[in-house]
C-alpha positions in Angstrom: 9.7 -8.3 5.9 11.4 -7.2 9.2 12.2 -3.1 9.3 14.9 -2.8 12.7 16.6 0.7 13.4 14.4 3.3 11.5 13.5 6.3 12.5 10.6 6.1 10.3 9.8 2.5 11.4 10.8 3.2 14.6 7.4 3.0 15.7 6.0 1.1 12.9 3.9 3.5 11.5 4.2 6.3 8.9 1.7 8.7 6.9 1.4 9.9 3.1 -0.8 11.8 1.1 -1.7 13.1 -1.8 -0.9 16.3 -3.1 -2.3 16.5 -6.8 -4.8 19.9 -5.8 -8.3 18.1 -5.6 -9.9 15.2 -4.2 -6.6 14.5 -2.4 -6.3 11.5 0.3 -4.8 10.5 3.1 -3.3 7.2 4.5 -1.8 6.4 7.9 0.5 3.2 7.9 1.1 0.8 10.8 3.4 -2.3 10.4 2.1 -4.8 12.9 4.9 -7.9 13.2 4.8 -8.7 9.4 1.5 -7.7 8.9 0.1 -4.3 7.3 -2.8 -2.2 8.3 -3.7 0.7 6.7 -6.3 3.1 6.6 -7.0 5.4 3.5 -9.1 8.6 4.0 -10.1 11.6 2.2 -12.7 14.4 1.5 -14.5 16.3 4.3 -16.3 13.2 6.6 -14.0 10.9 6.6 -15.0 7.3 8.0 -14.7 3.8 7.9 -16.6 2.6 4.9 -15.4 -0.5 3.9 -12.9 -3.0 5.4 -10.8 -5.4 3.3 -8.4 -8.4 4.3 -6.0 -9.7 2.0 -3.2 -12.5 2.3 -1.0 -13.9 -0.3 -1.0 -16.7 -2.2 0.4 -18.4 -5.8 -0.7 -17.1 -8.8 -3.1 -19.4 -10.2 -2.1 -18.3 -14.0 1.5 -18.8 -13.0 2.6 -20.7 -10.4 6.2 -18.6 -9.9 4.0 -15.4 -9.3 2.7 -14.2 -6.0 -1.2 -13.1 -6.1 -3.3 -11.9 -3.2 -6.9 -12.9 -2.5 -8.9 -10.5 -0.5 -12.3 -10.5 1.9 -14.0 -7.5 1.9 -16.9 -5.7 4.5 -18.7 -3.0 2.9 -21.1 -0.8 4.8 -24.3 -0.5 3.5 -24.4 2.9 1.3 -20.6 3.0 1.0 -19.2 2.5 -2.8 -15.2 2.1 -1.1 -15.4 -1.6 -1.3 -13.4 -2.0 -4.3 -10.7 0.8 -3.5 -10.2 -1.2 -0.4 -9.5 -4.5 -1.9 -7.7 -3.8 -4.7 -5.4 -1.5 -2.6 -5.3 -4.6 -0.3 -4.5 -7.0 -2.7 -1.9 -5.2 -4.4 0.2 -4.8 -1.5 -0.7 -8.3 0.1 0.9 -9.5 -3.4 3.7 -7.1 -3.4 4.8 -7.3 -0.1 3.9 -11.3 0.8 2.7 -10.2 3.8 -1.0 -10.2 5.3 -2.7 -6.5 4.7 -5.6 -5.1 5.9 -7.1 -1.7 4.4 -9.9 0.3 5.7 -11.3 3.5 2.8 -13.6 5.6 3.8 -13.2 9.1 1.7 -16.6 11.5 1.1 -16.7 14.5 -0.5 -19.5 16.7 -0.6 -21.9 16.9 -4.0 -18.7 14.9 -6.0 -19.2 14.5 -9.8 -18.0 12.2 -12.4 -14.6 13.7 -12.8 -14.3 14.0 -8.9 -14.6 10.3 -8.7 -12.3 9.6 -11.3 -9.7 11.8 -9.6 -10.3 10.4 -6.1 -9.5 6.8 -7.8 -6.3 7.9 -9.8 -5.5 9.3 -6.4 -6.3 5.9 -4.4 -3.6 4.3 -7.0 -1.0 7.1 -6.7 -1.3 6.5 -2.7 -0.8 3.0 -2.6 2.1 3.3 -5.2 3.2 5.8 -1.8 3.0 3.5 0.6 5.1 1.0 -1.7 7.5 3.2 -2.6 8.2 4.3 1.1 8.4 0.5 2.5 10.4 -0.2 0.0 12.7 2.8 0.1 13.1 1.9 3.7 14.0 -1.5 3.1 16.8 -0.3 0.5 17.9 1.5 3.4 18.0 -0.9 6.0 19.6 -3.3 3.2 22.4 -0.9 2.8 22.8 -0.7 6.7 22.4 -4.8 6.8 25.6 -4.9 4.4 27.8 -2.2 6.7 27.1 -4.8 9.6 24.4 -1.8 11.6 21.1 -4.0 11.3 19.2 -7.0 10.3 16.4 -6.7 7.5 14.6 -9.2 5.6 12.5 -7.9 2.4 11.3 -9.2 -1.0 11.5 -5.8 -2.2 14.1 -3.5 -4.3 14.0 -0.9 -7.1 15.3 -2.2 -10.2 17.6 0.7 -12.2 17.9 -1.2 -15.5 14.9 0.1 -16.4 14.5 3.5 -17.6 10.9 3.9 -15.6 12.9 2.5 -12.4 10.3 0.0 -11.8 9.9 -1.0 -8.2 9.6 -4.6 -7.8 8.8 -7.0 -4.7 8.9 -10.6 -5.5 7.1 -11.1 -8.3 5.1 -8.5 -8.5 5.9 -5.0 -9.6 4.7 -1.1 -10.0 6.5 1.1 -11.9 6.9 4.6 -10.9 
């Protein structure tokens, strides 16, 4: 995936949150060449709790599919572990690119429901940061076929279907 002449890529970089009313999160977006760092955050201390690595790779149920296989460094005490990989290996697969995800989100005296929110929201943001790339790419696809600019994605909403599913190579989220 190569984004040229965006003002949102521009920099290679962009930010999007939540905004469901509680337990909301952050993330901050930086395309580095055709990698993908990303850094989710949330509550009120936000850190660096766990760190996870992804890279693509064939499916091993079916070969035609892209999959994602992900490392993961969790600090001792910190439950983000699997927010990060699964956030990492869903775009790592979606994208077929190299990803790398840092989560560190704390809220104070969080229940049950609080931690069921804060992972529906950890979903809805990395549908975000999907939906954005990809929106950008449509854009820079349009541009690439009026002759202004030179883009290279795996990526593109599919309107046949009536939930406008978003789909990147072989993988897919709907919206």
């Amino acid at each position: 995936m190569t984004f040229k002449n965006s003002d949102m890529h521009q920099r290679g970089e962009f930010h999007v949150k939540t905004t469901e009313g509680s337990y909301d999160i952050e993330a901050h977006v930086r395309l580095i060449g055709k990698d993908l760092l990303v850094a989710i955050s949330g509550g009120e201390k936000p850190h660096i709790g766990a760190v996870s690595v992804a890279q693509p790779r064939q499916s091993l149920k079916n070969p035609e599919d892209t999959s994602a296989t992900a490392s993961v460094i969790c600090i001792m005490g910190h439950k983000e572990d699997e927010l990060a990989k699964k956030a990492s290996e869903f775009l790592a697969a979606a994208l077929n690119t190299r990803v790398v995800v840092t989560a560190g989100i704390h809220f104070d005296a969080i229940n049950e429901e609080g931690i069921r929110r804060v992972i529906q929201n950890s979903e809805l943001i990395v549908k975000q940061i999907l939906a954005k790339i990809i929106t950008e790419s449509n854009s820079q696809m349009e541009k690439k076929n009026r002759g202004e600019s030179h883009v290279e994605t795996n990526c593109y909403r599919d309107n046949r279907s009536k939930r406008r599913d978003i789909r990147c190579k072989d993988a897919s989220i709907t919206r």
